[in-house]
C-alpha positions in Angstrom: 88.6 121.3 23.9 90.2 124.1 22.3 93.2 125.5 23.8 94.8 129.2 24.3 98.2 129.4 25.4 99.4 132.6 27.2 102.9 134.3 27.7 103.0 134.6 31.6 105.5 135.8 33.8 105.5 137.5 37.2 105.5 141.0 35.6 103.4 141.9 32.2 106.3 144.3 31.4 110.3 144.0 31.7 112.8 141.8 29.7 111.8 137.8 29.7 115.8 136.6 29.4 114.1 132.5 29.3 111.0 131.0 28.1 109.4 127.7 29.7 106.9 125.1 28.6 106.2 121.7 27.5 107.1 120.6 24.0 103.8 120.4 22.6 103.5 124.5 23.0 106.7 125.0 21.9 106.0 123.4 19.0 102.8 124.6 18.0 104.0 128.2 19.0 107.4 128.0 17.1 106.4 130.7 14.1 105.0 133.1 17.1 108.3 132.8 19.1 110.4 133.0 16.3 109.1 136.1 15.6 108.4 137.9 18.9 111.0 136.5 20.9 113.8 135.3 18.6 117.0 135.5 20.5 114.9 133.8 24.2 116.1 130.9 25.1 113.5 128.1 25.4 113.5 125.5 27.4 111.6 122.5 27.8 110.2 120.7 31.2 108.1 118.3 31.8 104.7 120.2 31.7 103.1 123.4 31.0 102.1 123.2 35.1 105.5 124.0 35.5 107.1 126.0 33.6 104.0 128.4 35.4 105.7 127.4 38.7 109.1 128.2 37.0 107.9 131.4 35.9 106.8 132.4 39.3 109.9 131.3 41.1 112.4 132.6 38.9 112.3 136.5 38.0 112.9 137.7 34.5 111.4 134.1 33.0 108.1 133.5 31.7 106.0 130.3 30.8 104.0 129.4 27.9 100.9 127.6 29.5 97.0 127.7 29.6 95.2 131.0 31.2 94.2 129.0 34.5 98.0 129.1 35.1 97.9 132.8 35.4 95.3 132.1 38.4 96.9 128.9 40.3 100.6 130.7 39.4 100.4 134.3 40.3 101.5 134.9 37.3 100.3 138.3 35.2 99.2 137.4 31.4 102.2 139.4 29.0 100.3 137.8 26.0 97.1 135.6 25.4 97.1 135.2 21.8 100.4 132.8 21.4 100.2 130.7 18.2 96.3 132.2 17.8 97.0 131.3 14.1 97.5 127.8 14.3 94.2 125.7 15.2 95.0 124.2 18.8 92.9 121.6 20.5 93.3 118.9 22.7 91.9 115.7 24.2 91.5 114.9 27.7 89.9 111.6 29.0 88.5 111.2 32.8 89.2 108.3 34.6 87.9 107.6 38.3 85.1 105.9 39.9 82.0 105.1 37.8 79.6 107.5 37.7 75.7 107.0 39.3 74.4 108.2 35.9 76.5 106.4 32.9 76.7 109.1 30.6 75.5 107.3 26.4 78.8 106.0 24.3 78.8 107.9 21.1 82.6 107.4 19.9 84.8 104.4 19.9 88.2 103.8 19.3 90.1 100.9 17.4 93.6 100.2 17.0 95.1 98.0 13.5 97.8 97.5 11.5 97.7 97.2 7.8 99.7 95.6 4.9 103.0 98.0 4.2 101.7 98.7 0.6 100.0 101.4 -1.6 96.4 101.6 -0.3 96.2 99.6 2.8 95.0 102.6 4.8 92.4 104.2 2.4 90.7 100.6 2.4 89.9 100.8 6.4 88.8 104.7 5.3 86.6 103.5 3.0 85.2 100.7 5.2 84.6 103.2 8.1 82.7 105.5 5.1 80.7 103.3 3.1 79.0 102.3 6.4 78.2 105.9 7.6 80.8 106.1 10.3 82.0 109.9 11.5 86.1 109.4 11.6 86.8 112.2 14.4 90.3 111.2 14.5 93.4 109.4 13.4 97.0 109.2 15.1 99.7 106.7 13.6 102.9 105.9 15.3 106.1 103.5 14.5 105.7 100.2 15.1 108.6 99.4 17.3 111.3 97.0 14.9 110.2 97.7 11.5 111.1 100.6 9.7 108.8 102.8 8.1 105.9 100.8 9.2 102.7 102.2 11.5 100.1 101.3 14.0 96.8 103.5 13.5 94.5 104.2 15.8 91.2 105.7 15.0 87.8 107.3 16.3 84.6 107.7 14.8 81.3 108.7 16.1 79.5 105.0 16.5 79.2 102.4 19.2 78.4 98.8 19.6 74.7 99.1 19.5 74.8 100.2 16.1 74.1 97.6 13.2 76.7 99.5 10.7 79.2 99.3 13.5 79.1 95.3 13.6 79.0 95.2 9.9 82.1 97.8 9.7 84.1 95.7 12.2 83.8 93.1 10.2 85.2 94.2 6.6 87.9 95.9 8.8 88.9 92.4 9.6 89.6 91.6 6.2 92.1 94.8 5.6 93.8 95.0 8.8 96.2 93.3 11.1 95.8 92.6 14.9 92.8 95.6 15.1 91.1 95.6 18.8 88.5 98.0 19.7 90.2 99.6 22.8 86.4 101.2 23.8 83.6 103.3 23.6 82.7 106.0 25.5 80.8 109.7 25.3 82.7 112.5 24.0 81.7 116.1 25.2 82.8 119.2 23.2 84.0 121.8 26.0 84.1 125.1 23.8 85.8 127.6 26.7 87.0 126.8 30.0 87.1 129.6 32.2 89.8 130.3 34.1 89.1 129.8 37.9 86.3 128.0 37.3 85.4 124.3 37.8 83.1 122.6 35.3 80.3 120.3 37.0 
């Protein structure tokens, strides 16, 4: 789902003396801030939920947050184009009870590790492509205890019931280490949410 972050505060005009939000808008924001609010301090909590409830408690702050914050907050919107030139989009995943309809995998995800050398990766990427699989994604993070090393994780648009996907499992068996499919499931492309509003 794509994602618009906002400058909110209780008042749309009037000095803004600190900025809150999570570290991910911060982050992503860092060229806008740097150039409309230089000298703000910014400071860093635990979620973009509440640096909106920050925002409305404390006057002369604002919060860098979604637009449905403005809504649940109380808060006026002071700009809704923060980072606008940098791509933003996010991931969410719903958990709870199973549903009466089962909605049809399309994605799965696996996790690997591959030899430390030149290569390694573009081998599983090549696997994944010479057996018609989508890659929608890719994260890597340290694996804890060896330096310089990383655990991938990767989805692609495939499932189970596909004959590739058996046959792609397989000669990823032969260039990785330890890789598990963690699951498949259906993805769903949300282009706007709007504020207010539940989806059904």
């Amino acid at each position: 789902m794509p994602v618009q972050l906002a400058l909110l505060a209780r008042k749309a005009t009037g000095k803004i003396t600190r900025i809150y939000s999570h570290l991910a808008p911060f982050t992503h924001a860092k060229a806008w801030l740097k150039k409309n609010y230089p000298d703000v301090p910014l400071i860093t909590v635990v979620s973009t939920s509440e640096a909106a409830r920050k925002a409305h408690e404390e006057p002369g702050t604002a919060a860098i947050a979604g637009l449905h914050a403005a809504q649940l907050y109380r808060l006026q919107i002071v700009r809704d184009d923060v980072g606008a030139e940098v791509a933003n989009q996010t991931t969410f995943f719903v958990v709870g009870q199973p549903l009466k309809k089962k909605l049809r995998p399309t994605h799965t995800t696996i996790i690997f590790e591959t030899a430390h050398k030149p290569g390694s990766l573009y081998r599983v990427l090549h696997a994944l492509a010479r057996h018609q699989l989508n890659l929608t994604k890719i994260v890597s993070r340290p694996i804890p205890g060896k330096f310089s090393e990383y655990r991938f994780m990767i989805e692609f648009q495939g499932t189970p019931s596909q004959p590739v996907f058996n046959k792609a499992l397989k000669s990823l068996n032969h260039c990785t280490h330890r890789c598990s499919v963690l699951g498949s499931y259906p993805v769903i492309k949300l282009e706007k949410l709007v504020p207010g509003k539940l989806l059904s």
